[in-house]
SEPAGU-264334 format. One record per residue: x, y, z negated of N, C-alpha, C in turn. Coordinates in steps of 0.02 Angstrom, whole numbers, plus 32768, in hexadecimal, padded with zeros to 4 digits. Example, Ala and Ser with C-alpha at 12.3 -4.5 7.8 and 13.67 -1.06 7.14 Angstrom:
! SEPAGU-264334
NODE   n_x   n_y   n_z  ca_x  ca_y  ca_z   c_x   c_y   c_z
NODE  8294  7EE4  7E7A  8267  7F1F  7E7A  8294  7F5B  7E7A
NODE  8282  7F90  7E9E  82AC  7FCB  7E9B  8285  8002  7E76
END
This chain:
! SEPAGU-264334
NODE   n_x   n_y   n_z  ca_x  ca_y  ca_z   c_x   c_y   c_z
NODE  74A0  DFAB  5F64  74E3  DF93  5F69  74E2  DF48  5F7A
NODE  7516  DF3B  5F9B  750D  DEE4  5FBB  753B  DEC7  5F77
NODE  74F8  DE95  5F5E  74F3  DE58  5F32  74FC  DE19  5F44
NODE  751E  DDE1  5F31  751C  DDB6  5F44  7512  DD78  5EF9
NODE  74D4  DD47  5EE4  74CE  DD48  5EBE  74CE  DCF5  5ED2
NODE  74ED  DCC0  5E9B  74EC  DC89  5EAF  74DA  DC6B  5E7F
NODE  74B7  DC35  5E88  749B  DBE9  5E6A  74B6  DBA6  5E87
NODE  7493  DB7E  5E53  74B7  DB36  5E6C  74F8  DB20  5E3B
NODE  7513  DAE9  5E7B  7549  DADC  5E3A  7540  DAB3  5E01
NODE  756F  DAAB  5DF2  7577  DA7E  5D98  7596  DA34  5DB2
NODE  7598  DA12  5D7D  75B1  D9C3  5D7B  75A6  D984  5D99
NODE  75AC  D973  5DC6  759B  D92E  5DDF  75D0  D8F0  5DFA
NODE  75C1  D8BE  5DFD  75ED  D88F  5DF6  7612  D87F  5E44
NODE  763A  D872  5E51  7660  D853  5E9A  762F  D833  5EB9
NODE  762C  D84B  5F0A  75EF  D829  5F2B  75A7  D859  5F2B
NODE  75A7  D889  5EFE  7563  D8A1  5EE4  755A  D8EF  5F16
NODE  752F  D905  5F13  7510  D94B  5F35  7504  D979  5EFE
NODE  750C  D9B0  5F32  74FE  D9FE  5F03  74F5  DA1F  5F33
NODE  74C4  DA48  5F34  74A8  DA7B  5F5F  74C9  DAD0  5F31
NODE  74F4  DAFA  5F5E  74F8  DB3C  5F4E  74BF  DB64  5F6A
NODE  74BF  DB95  5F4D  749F  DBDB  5F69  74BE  DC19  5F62
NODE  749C  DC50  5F8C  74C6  DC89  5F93  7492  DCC0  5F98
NODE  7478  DCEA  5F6E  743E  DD0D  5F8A  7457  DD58  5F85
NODE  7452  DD71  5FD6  7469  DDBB  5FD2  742D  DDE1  5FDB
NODE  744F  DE23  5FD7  7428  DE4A  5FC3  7459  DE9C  5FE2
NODE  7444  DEBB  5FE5  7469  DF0D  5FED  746F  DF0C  603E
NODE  7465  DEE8  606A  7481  DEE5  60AB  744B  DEB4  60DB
NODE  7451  DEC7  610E  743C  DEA4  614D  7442  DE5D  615D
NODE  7443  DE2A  611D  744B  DDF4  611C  745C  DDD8  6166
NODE  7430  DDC9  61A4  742C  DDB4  61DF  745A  DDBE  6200
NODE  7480  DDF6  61FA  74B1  DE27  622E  74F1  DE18  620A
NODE  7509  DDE7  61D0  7535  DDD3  61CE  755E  DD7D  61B9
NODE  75A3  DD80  61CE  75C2  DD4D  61D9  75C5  DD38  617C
NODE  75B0  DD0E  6179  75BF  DCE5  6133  75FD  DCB3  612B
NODE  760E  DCB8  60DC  7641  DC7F  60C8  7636  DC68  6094
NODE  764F  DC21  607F  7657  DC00  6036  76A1  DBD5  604D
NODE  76BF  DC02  6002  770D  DBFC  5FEF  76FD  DBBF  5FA7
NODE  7752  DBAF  5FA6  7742  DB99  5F66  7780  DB9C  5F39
NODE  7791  DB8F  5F0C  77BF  DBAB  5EE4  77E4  DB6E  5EBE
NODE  77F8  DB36  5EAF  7806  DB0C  5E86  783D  DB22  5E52
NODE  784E  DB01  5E16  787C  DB26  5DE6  78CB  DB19  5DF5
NODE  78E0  DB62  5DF0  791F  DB66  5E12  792D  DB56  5E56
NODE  78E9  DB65  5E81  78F1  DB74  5EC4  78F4  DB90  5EEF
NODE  78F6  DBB8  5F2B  78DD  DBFA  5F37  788D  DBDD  5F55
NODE  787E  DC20  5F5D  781C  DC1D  5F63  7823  DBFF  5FC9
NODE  77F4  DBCD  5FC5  77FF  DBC7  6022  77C8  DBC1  6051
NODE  77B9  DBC6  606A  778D  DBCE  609F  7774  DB8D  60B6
NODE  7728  DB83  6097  7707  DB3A  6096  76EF  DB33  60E3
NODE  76B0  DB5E  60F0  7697  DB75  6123  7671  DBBA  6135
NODE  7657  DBAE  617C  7636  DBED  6175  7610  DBF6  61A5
NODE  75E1  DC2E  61A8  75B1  DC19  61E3  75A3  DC71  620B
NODE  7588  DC59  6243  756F  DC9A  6260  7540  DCC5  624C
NODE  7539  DCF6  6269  74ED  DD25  624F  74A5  DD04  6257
NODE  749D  DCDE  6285  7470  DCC1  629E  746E  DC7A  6299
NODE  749C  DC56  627B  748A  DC14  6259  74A5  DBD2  6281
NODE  74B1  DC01  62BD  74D0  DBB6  62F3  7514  DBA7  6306
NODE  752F  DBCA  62E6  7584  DBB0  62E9  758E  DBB0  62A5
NODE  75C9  DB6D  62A2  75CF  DB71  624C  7611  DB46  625C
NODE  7642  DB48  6231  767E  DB3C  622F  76A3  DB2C  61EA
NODE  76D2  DADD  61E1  76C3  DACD  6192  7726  DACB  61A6
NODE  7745  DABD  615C  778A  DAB4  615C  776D  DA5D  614F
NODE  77A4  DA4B  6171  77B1  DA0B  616C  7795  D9D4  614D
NODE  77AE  D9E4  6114  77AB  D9D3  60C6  776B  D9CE  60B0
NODE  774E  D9D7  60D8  76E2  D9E6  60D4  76CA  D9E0  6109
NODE  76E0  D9C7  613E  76B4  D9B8  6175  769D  D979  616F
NODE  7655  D968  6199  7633  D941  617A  7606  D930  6134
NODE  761F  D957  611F  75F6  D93A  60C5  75DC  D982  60BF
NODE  75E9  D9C4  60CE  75D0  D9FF  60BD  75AA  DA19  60F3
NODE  757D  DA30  60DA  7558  DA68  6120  755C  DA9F  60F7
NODE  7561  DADA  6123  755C  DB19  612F  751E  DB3C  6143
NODE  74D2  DB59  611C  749E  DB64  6144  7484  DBA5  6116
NODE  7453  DBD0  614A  7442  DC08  6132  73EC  DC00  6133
NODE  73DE  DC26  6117  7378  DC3A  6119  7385  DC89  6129
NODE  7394  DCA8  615D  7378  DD00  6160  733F  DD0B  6149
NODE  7308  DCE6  614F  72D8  DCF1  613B  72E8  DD19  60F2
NODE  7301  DCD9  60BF  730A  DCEC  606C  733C  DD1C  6067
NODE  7368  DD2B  6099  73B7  DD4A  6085  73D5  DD29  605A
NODE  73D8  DCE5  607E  73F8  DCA9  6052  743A  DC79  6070
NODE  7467  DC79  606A  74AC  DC5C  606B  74A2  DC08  604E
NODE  74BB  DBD3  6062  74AE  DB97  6057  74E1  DB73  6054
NODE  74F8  DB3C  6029  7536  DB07  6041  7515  DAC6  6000
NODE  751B  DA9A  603B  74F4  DA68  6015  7539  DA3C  6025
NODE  7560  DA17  5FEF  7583  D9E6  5FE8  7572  D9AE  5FDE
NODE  757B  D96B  600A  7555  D929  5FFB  75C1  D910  5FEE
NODE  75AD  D8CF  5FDB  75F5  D8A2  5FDE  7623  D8C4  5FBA
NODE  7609  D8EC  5F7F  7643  D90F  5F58  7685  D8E6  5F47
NODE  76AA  D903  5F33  76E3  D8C1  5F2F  771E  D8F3  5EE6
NODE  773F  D8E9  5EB5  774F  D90D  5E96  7782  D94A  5E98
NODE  7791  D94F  5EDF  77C4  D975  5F01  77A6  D9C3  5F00
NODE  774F  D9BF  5F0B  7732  D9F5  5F22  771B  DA14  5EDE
NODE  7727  D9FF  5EA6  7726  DA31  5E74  774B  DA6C  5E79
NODE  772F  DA91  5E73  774C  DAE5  5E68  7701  DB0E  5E62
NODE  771F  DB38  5E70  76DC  DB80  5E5F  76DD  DBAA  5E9D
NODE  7694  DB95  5EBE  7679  DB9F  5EFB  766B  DBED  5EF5
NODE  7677  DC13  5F36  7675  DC64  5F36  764D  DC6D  5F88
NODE  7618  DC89  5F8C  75F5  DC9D  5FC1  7629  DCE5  5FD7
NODE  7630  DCE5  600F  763B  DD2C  6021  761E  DD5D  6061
NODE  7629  DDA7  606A  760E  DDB3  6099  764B  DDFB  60A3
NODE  764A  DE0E  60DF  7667  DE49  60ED  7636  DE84  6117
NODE  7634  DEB1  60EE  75F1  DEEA  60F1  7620  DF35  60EC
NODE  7626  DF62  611C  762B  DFA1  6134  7684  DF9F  6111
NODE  769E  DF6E  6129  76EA  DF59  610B  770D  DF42  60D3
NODE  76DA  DF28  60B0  76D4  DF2A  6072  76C0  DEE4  606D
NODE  7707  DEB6  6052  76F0  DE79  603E  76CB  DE59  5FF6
NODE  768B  DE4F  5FEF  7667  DE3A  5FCB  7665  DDEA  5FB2
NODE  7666  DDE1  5F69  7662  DDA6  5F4A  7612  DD98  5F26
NODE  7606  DD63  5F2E  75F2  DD36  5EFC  75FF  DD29  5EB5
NODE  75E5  DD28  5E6F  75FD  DD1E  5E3F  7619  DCE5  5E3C
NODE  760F  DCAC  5E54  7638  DC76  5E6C  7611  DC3C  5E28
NODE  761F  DC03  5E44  75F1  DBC4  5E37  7623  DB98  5E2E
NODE  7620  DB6E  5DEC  7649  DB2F  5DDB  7631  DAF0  5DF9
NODE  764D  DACE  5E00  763D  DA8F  5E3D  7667  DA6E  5E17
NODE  765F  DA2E  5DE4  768A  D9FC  5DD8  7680  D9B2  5DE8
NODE  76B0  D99B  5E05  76A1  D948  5E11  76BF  D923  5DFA
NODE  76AD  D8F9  5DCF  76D1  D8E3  5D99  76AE  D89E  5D77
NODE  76C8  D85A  5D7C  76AC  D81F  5D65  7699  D82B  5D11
END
């Protein structure tokens, strides 16, 4: 069954980095389109970025361009978002996603706080 299992995350200060991860499992890792959403409290969940099957198109919302990359390892069946220039806006709880035989799949989802 397609798993999607995440690390990373936790506390760091304005200005600071955090590397996510996303490690799937149940599916053809390579052969699909990836995402990382994010959720802040009392927000709806939104669409950070996301990347192609193959690693070379990648596409961020606004609000994260520049300071976030979007990157994969097929090799590992590994999903990536490394945040540099955090700023305290981007706290919420980070969610990898994937869509597999119609069926939209989550991430247990990852706390990200930025906070002096």
């Amino acid at each position: 069954q397609v798993k999607l299992v995440q690390s990373g995350g936790g506390a760091v200060q304005p200005g600071g980095s955090l590397r996510l991860s996303c490690a799937a499992s149940g599916f053809t890792f390579n052969n699909y389109f990836m995402k990382w959403y994010r959720q802040a409290p009392g927000k709806e969940r939104e669409l950070v970025a996301d990347i192609t099957s193959s690693g070379h198109l990648t596409d961020y919302a606004d609000s994260v361009k520049g300071r976030f990359t979007i990157f994969r390892d097929n090799d590992k069946n590994t999903l990536y978002l490394q945040m540099n220039a955090l700023k305290p806006e981007d706290t919420a709880v980070y969610y990898c996603e994937v869509w597999h035989g119609g069926v939209e799949y989550w991430g247990q989802g990852t706390q990200v706080t930025v906070s002096s």
